[in-house]
C-alpha positions in Angstrom: 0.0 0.0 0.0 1.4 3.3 -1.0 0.0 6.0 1.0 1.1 10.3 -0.4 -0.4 12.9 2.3 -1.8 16.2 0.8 -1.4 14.6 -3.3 -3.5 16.7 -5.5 -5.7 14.5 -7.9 -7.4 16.0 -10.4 -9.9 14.5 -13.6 -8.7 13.8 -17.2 -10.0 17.2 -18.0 -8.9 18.8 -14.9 -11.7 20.6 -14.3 -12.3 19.3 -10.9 -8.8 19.0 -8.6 -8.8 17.8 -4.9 -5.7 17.6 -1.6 -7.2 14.7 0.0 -5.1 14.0 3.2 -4.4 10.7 2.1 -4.0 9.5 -1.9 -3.8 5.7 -1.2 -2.8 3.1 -3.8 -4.3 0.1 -2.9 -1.7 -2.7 -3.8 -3.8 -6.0 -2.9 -6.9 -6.8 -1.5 -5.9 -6.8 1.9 -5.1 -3.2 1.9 -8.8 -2.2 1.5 -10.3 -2.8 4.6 -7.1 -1.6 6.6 -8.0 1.8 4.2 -11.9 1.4 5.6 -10.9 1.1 8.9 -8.4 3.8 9.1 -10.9 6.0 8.0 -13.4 5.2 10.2 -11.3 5.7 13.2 -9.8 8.8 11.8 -13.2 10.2 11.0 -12.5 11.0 7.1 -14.3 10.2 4.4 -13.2 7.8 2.0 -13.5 7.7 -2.0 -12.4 5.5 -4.8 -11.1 6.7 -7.9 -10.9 5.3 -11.4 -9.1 6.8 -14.3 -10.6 10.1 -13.5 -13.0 9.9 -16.5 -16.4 11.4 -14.9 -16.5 14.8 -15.7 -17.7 15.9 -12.6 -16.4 15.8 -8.6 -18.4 12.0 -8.2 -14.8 11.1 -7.2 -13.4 13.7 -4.8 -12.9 13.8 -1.2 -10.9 15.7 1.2 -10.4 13.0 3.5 -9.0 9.4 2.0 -9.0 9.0 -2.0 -8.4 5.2 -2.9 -7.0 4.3 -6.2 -7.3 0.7 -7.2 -4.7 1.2 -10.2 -3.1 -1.5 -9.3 -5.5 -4.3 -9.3 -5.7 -5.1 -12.2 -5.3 -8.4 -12.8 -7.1 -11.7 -14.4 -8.2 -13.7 -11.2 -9.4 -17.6 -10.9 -12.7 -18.6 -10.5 -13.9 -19.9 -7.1 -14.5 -23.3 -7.3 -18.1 -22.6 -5.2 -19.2 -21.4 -9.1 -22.3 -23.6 -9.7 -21.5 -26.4 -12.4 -23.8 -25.5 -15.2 -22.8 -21.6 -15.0 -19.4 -22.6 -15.7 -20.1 -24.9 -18.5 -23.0 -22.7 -20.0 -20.9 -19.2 -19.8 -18.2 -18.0 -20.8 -17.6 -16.4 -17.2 -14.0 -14.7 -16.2 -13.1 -13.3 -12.7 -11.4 -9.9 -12.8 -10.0 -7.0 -10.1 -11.8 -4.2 -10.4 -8.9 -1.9 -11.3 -8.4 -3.7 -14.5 -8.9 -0.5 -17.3 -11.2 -1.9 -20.5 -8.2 -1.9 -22.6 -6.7 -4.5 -20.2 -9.2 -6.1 -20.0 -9.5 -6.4 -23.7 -6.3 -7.7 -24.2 -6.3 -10.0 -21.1 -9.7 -11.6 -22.8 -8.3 -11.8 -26.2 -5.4 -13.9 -25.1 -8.4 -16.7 -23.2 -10.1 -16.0 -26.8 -12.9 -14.2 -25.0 -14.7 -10.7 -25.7 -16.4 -8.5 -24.2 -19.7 -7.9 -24.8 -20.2 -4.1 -25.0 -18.3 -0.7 -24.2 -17.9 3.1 -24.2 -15.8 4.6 -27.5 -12.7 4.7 -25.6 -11.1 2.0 -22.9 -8.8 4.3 -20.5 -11.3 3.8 -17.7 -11.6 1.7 -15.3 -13.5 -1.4 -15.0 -14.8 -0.4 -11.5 -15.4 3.2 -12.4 -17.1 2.4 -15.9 -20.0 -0.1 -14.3 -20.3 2.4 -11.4 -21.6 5.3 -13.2 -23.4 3.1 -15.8 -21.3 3.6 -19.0 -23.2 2.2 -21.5 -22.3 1.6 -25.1 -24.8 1.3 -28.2 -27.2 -1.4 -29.3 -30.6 -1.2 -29.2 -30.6 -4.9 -27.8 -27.7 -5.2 -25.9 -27.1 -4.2 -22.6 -24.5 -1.5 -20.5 -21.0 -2.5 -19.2 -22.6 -3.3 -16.2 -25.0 -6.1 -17.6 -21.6 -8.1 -17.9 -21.4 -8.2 -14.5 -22.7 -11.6 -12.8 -21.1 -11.0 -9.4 -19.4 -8.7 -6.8 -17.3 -8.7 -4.2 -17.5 -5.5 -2.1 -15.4 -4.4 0.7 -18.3 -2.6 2.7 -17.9 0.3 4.8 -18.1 -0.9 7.5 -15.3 -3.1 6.6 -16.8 -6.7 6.2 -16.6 -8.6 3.0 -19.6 -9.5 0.4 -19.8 -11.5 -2.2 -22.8 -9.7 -3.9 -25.1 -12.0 -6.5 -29.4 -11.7 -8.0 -31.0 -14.1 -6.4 -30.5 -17.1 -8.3 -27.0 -16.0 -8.6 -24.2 -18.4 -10.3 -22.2 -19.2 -6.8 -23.6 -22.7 -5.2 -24.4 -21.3 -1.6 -24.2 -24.6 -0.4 -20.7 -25.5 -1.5 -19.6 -21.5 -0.9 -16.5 -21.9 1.8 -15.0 -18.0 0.7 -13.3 -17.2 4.3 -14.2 -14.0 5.7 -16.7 -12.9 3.0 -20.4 -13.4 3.4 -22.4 -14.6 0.4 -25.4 -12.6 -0.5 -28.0 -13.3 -3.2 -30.8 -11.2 -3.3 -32.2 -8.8 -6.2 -32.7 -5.6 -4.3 -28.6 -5.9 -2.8 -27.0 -7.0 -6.3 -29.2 -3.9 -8.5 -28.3 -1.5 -6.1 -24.5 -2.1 -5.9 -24.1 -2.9 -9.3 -24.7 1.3 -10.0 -23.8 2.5 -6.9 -21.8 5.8 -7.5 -19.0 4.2 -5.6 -21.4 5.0 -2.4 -21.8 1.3 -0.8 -18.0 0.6 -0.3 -15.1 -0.2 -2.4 -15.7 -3.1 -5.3 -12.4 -5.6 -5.4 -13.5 -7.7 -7.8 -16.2 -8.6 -10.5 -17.4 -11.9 -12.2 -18.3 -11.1 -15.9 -20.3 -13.1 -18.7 -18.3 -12.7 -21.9 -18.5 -14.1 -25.1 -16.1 -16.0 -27.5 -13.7 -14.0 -29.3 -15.7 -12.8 -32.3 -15.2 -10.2 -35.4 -17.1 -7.2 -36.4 -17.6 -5.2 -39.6 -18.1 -1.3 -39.0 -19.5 0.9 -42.0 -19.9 4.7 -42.0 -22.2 6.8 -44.1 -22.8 10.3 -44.8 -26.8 11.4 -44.6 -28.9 14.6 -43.9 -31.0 14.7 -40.8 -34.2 15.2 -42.9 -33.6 11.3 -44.2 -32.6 9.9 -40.5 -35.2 11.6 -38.2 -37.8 9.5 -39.7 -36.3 5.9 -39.6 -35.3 6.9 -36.4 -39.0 7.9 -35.5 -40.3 4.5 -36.5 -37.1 2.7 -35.1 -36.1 1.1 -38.7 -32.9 2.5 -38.2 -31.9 0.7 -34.7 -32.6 -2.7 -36.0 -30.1 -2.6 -39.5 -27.3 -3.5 -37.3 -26.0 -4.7 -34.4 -24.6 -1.3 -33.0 -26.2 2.2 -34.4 -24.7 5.3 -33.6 -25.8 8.8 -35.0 -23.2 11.8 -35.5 -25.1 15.1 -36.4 -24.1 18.6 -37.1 -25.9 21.0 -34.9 -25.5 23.6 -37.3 -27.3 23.9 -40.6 -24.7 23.8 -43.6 -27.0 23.7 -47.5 -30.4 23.8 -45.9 -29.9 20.8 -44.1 -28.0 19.0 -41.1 -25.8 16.5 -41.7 -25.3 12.9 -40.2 -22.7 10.7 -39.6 -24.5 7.1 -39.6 -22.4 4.2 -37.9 -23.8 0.4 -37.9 -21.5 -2.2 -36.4 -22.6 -5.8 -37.5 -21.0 -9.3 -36.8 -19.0 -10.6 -39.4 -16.9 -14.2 -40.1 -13.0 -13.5 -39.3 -11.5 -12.6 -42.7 -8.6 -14.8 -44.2 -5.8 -12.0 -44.1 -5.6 -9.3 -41.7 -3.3 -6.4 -42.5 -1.9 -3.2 -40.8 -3.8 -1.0 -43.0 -7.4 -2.7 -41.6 -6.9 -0.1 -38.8 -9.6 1.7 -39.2 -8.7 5.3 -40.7 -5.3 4.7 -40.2 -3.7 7.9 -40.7 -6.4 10.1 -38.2 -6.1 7.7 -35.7 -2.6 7.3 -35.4 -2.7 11.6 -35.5 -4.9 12.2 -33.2 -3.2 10.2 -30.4 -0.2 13.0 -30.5 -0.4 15.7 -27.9 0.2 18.0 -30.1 -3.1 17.5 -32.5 -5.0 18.6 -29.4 -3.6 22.2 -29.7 -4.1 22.3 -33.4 -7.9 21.5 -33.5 -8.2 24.0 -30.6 -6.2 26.6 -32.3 -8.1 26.2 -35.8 -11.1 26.1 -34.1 -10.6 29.5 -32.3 -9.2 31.0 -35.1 -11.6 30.3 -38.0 -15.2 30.2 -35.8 -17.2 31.6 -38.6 -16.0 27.6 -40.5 -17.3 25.8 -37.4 -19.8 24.4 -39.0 -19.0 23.4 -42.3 -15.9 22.3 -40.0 -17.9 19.7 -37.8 -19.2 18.7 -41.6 -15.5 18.0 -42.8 -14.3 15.9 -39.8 -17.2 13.6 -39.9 -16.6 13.2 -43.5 -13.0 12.5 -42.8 -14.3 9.4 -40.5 -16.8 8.3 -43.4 -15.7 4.3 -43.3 -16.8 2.2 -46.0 -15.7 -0.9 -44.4 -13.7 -1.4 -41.2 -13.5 -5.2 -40.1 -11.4 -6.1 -36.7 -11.7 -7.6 -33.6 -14.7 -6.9 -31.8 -12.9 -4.4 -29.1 -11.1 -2.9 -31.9 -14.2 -2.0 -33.7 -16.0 -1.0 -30.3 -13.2 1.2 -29.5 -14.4 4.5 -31.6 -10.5 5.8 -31.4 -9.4 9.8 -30.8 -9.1 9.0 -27.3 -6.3 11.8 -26.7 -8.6 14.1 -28.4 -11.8 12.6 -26.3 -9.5 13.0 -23.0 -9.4 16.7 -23.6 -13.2 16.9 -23.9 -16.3 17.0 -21.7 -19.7 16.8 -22.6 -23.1 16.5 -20.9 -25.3 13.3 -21.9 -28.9 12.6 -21.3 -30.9 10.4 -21.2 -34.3 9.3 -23.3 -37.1 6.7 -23.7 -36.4 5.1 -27.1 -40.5 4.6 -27.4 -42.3 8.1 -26.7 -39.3 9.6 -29.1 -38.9 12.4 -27.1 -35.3 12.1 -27.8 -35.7 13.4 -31.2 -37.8 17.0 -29.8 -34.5 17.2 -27.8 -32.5 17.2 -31.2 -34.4 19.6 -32.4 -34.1 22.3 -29.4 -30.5 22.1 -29.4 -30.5 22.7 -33.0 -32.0 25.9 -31.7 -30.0 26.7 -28.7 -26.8 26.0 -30.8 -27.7 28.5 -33.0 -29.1 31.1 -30.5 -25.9 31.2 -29.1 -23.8 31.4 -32.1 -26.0 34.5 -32.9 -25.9 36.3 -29.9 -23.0 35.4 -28.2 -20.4 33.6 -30.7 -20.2 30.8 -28.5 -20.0 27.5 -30.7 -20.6 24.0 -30.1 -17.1 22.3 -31.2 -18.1 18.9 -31.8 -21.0 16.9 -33.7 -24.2 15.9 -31.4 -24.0 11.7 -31.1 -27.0 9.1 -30.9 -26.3 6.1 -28.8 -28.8 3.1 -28.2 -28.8 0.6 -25.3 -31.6 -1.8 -24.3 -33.6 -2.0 -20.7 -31.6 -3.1 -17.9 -32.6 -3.8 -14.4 -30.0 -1.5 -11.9 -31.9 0.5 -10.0 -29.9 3.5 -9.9 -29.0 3.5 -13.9 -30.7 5.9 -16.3 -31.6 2.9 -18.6 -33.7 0.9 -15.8 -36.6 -0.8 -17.1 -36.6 0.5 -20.5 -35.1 1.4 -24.1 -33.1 4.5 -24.0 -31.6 6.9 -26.5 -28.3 8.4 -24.9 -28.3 12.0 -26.7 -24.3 13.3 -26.1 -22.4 16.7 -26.9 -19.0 17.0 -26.5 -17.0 20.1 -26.2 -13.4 20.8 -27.0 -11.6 21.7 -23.5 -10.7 25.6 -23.7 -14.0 26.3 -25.6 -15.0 29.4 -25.0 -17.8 29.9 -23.2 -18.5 26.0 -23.3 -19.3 25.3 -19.8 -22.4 28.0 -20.7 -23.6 26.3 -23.4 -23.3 23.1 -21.6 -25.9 24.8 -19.0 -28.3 26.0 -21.6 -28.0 22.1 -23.3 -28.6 20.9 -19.7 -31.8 23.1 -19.3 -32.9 22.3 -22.6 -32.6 18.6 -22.4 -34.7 18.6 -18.9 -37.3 20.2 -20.7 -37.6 17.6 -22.9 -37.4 15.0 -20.3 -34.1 13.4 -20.2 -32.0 12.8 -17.6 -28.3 13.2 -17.6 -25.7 10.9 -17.5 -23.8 10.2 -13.6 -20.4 10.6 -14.9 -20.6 13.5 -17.2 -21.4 17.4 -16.7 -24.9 17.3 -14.5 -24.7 20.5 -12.7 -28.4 21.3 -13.4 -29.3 18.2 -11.6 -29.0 20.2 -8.6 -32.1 22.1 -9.4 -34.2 19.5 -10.3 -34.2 16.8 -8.0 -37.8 15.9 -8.1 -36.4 14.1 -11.5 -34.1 11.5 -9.4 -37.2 9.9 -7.7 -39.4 10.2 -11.2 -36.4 8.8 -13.3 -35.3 5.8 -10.5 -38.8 4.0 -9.0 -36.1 1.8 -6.7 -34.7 5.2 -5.2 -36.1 4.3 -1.9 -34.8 0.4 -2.3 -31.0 1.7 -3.2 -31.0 3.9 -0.6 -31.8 1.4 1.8 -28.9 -1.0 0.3 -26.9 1.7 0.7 -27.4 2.6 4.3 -27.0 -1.1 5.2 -23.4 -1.3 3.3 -22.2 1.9 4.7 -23.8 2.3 7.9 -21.8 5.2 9.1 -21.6 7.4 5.1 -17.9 7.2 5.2 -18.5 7.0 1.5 -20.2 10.4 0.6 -19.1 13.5 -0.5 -20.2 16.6 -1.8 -21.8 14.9 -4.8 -23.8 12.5 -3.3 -25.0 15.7 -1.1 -26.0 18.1 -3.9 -28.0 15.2 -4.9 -29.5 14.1 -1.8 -28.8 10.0 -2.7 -27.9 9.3 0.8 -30.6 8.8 3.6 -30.1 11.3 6.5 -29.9 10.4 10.1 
């Protein structure tokens, strides 16, 4: 265990910074509860911290800041797994620490896969299933529908191994010293999104798949042709994965669309350097330095922004990409992505309320462009994900359209058009994403109870994993998740 007093931790953006009084690198998993239980005695608070993804301060503390970095690795699987889950599943044990891109190349050398992600793999696993990072698919589910089991390090410093109710450990062969097995619905939904509120997670079971390819193909359209195949859903059944790209800003009457649709396809005979998709982009915009020219170009030439936006996603137009599955899952900028934030909502797929919220950002876009040259620096994106049953994630229980838009970090005036987006989206009824830029939330908290029906059940969970709050922090107080005493 590595312990630094008064370390300053900051984001990926570095928007939100913190001097806890202890950073602590966890090192194995005996080091977590002597981490809880310092903290307890000490009366501090205690966090743990991913990659620093989340846009937000869902991380900070001024008291003890955990990072599980270093627990990262592949793990066994206890023999107490129930004989027909192992032989019907492709299951894998894994430390919670592990980033996706580990995990992807740890699974690819079993000939495993995983079974959905995010568009980049930096974060990780732990921090990724607790703020319910989701994906695309219309009928696939989150990260965190991988997830078959749990084992928790509460805060009050006891052990769990967390499963549903007819989970895939044998209770009666289960001989785990020191950790308690728990099956029961209401205990696994809850911790599965908990907002890293219930304790610190070591380790996770996951259901993957065999290794298997996939065939990406991008096309150029005008939102006039999209809007309605995405009104009568057409669109989210052509492929496996569907993601939208539009332009927020009108360019020859019209916006246009970047159109992405992932499908399965058999591994081809020869696989070559030049299958990487966009090869030349990719490879540039991992260098530092591309960062500073797309901000410079974009400050200097604002009146091109929008036929801009329309020559980058034509740049990424992709007649046929064909990889490994996590290849073709990982959408690729990710030094550019790190030096962005964004607000994302979410939106019932059926009532199509997510396309009214296209529209009125069209409209705030603009309004701002007009009156106060503030521009939106990226295209708007479209992301898909079927019903899933964690009580504290924005898909629960239903279909939802995730509605995303990015700005480039040192926009001007970005965090203000990221407010009016906010305000906009709300209107519409969405509901923003845990890990991304939800300051509004704060003023409309009568949405958390109408958005989560199993509010009341999670908070319960939550009180009985960490009886004495060691795990909250200002963000879990501006929201009011935590029961009161």
């Amino acid at each position: 265990m590595k312990i630094q007093q008064r370390k300053r931790w900051q984001n990926t953006i570095g928007h939100d910074k913190v001097q806890p009084v202890q950073l602590v690198t966890a090192e194995e998993f005996n080091d977590l509860p002597t981490i809880i239980k310092a903290a307890s005695e000490e009366k501090f608070k205690i966090r743990c911290a991913g990659s620093g993804h989340s846009f937000n301060d869902i991380a900070c503390t001024h008291g003890f800041l955990v990072s599980i970095d270093k627990l990262n690795k592949i793990l066994d699987l206890p023999a107490y797994i129930k004989t027909h889950e192992k032989q019907t599943k492709e299951l894998v044990h894994v430390e919670a620490g592990i980033t996706i891109r580990e995990l992807n190349h740890s699974l690819d050398k079993l000939g495993l896969s995983i079974v959905n992600m995010g568009g980049i793999d930096h974060q990780t696993l732990a921090g990724a299933i607790a703020t319910g990072t989701h994906g695309s698919g219309i009928d696939l589910p989150p990260v965190h529908g991988m997830v078959c089991s749990i084992l928790l390090v509460s805060g009050s410093g006891d052990v769990y191994r967390i499963e549903p109710s007819n989970g895939i450990s044998d209770p009666s062969l289960f001989n785990e010293e020191g950790v308690t097995l728990v099956q029961h619905d209401d205990d696994f939904y809850s911790v599965l999104v908990s907002l890293g509120c219930m304790g610190i997670v070591y380790s996770y079971i996951l259901q993957v798949e065999k290794l298997y390819w996939l065939e990406e193909k991008r096309d150029l359209y005008k939102w006039s042709e999209i809007k309605p195949r995405l009104k009568d859903k057409s669109l989210l059944k052509e492929a496996r994965h569907v993601m939208v790209m539009v332009n927020p800003y009108e360019t020859n009457g019209d916006h246009s669309c970047l159109v992405t649709r992932i499908n399965r396809t058999p591994k081809p005979d020869n696989v070559y350097w030049r299958d990487k998709r966009n090869f030349i982009i990719t490879t540039v915009s991992e260098w530092r330095i591309t960062y500073w020219i797309v901000w410079l170009s974009f400050r200097l030439f604002l009146k091109q922004n929008a036929k801009r936006i329309d020559r980058s996603m034509k740049i990424l137009r992709e007649k046929s990409y064909i990889g490994k599955s996590y290849d073709v899952l990982f959408q690729g900028l990710q030094f550019l992505k790190e030096r962005s934030f964004d607000t994302e909502f979410v939106f019932n797929v059926e009532d199509n309320s997510f396309l009214d919220c296209i529209e009125s950002l069209f409209t705030c876009a603009q309004r701002f462009v007009d009156n106060g040259k503030i521009h939106q620096s990226s295209p708007i994106g479209l992301r898909f994900v079927m019903p899933d049953t964690a009580y504290l994630s924005p898909g629960y229980n239903r279909a939802v359209c995730y509605v995303d838009t990015p700005i480039l970090k040192g926009t001007v005036g970005g965090d203000e058009l990221l407010d009016a987006y906010q305000e906009s989206m709300f209107a519409c009824g969405g509901f923003p994403h845990w890990g991304k830029k939800n300051f509004k939330l704060s003023g409309h908290l009568d949405k958390i109870k109408k958005n989560f029906p199993k509010l009341n059940v999670w908070q319960a969970v939550q009180a009985k994993y960490d009886p004495e709050k060691l795990f909250t922090n200002i963000y879990t107080e501006r929201f009011q998740l935590v029961y009161e005493k």
